[in-house]
C-alpha positions, 0 to 999 in steps of 0.5 A: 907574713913573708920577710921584706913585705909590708903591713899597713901600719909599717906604710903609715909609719914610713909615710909619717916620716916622709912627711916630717922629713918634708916637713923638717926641712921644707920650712928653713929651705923656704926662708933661706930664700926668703933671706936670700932674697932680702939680702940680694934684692930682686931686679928693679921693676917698673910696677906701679907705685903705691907708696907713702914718702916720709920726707925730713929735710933741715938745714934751710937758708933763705935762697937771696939770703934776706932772711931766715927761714921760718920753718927748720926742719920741715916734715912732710908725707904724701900718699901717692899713687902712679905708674912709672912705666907710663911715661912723664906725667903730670897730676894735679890733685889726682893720686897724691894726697898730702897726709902732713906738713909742717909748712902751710900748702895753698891748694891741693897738692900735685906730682910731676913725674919725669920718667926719663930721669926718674925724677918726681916732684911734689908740691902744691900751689899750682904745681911746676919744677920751680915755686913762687916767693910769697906764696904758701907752697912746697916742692920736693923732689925726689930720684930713684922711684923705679929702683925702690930706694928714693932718696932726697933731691930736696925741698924748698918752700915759701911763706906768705909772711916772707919774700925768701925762697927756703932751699935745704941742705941735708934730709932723707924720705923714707918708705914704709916695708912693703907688704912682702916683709910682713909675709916675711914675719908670718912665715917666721912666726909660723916656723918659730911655732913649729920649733916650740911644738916639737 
């Protein structure tokens, strides 16, 4: 065999390093990205929405300051299923479902969605942007859905045994890690087995 040619086997063997080498250095390329995108986040969108908000609000008072308030804090979560980009919207007992609630809610449970300002209010008892004294209702509002970041504008509610309105002071809502995080933690364990094996 001359010098500089090439068996079949010496092929393979350099094939098999490629290969490594892509191997070896494809997988931490790929979750860098994938951190990097975490870190910086990536444009906001006007996708749909398919969410489940956790919503903690304390530190109630009663709104014409007559009485205390019976329920504090208050806890809710609502499944709710809609389209930003489809403009101001109004849905009762459709695409929303009260999952908990730590205050009683006559009715089913209905959103308003006001895309102009990216404003969504939840509530139950004949949805509006304001509730009625005496009534067993909830209404919170929420801004910042089309961001993926929602934060609290707040609750209020009343009672049937009381003629208060409850307005609170402090609270949060949270969302559960979209899907991507779980697709995250796989390519993670993926890669972590790949280190373990060599």
């Amino acid at each position: 065999m001359a010098d500089g040619a090439e068996t079949a086997s010496d092929r393979d063997r350099n094939a098999s390093a490629r290969q490594i080498m892509i191997s070896k250095w494809t997988l931490p390329v790929i979750g860098a990205l994938l951190l990097a995108n975490l870190q910086f986040g990536s444009p906001a969108s006007a996708a749909p929405i398919a969410a489940i908000y956790t919503i903690n609000a304390s530190g109630f008072g009663d709104l014409f300051g007559s009485s205390a308030p019976p329920t504090d804090p208050v806890r809710l979560a609502v499944s709710i299923n809609f389209d930003p980009a489809a403009g101001d919207q109004f849905n009762y007992g459709t695409g929303i479902s009260l999952r908990r609630s730590s205050v009683a809610v006559s009715g089913p449970i209905g959103y308003d969605y006001d895309s102009t300002n990216d404003v969504l209010s939840i509530g139950g008892a004949g949805l509006s942007t304001s509730i009625t004294a005496g009534t067993d209702d909830v209404l919170a509002v929420l801004t910042g859905l089309r961001t993926g970041a929602p934060s609290l504008v707040g609750v209020e509610y009343t009672t049937t045994l009381s003629s208060g309105i409850y307005l609170n002071s402090t609270g949060g809502v949270s969302v559960p890690e979209p899907a991507s995080m779980v697709v995250l933690l796989g390519g993670l364990v993926g890669m972590a087995s790949l280190r373990r094996r060599r």
